[in-house]
C-alpha positions in Angstrom: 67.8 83.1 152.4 69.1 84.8 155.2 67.1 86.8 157.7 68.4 90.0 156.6 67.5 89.7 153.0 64.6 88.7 153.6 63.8 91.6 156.0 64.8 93.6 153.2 62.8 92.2 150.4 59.9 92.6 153.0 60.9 96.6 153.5 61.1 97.2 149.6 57.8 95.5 149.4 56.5 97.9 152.2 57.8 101.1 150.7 56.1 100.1 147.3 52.9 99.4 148.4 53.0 102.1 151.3 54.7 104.6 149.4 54.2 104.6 145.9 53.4 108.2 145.7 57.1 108.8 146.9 57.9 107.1 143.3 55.3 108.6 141.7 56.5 112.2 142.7 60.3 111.3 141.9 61.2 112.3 145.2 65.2 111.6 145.5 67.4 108.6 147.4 67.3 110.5 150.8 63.9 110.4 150.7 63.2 106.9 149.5 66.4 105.8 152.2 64.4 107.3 155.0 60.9 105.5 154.4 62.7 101.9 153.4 64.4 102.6 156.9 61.4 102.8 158.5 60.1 99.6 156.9 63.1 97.7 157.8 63.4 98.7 161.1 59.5 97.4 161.1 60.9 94.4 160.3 64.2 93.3 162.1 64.2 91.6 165.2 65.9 90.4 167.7 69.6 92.7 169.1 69.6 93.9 165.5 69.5 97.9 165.1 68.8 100.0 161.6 70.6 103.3 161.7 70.6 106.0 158.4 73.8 107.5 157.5 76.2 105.5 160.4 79.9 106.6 161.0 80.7 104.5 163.6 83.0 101.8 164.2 81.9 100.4 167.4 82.0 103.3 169.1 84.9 104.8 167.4 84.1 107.5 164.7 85.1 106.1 161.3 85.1 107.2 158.0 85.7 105.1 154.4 87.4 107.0 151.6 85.8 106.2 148.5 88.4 108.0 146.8 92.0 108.5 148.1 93.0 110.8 145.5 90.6 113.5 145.7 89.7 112.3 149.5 85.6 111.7 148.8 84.3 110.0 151.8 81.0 107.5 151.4 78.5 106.0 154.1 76.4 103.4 154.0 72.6 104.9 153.4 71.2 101.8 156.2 72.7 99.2 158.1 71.3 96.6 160.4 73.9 95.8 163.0 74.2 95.8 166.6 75.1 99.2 168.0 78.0 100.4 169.5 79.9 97.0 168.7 82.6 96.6 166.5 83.7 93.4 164.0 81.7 92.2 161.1 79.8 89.6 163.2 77.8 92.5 164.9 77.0 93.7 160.9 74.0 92.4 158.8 73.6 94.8 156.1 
């Protein structure tokens, strides 16, 4: 298993047991994506980072089209990576 899924399966674990009243209430995905953030930035280590909601490329902004024809954007809701670095060695997650 590599360390990142484990660190995840370790922050899911967290935000159940730490936050069930989040599920409990239905709160929605930005709510849930900020708490299991929290969790997995708990839980990373090393030059890794966890960033919500990251546009960056590097340092270059960047943005994916998850459409082309009606030009939606999408962004990943976490990453773990090492910021302001480029390629996908420096990307985990």
């Amino acid at each position: 298993m590599t360390a990142a899924l484990s660190w995840l399966k370790q922050a899911l674990r967290d935000l159940y047991e730490q936050d069930r009243q989040l599920f409990d209430l239905g709160v929605g995905e930005n709510s849930l994506c900020f708490r299991l953030g929290h969790h997995l930035a708990n839980r990373v280590d090393g030059p890794w980072d966890v960033d919500a909601e990251y546009d960056r490329e590097g340092t270059a902004a960047r943005r994916k089209t998850r459409n082309p024809a009606d030009g939606t954007h999408m962004r990943p809701d976490l990453v773990i990576h090492r910021r302001g670095r480029g390629g996908r060695t420096n990307n985990l997650l």
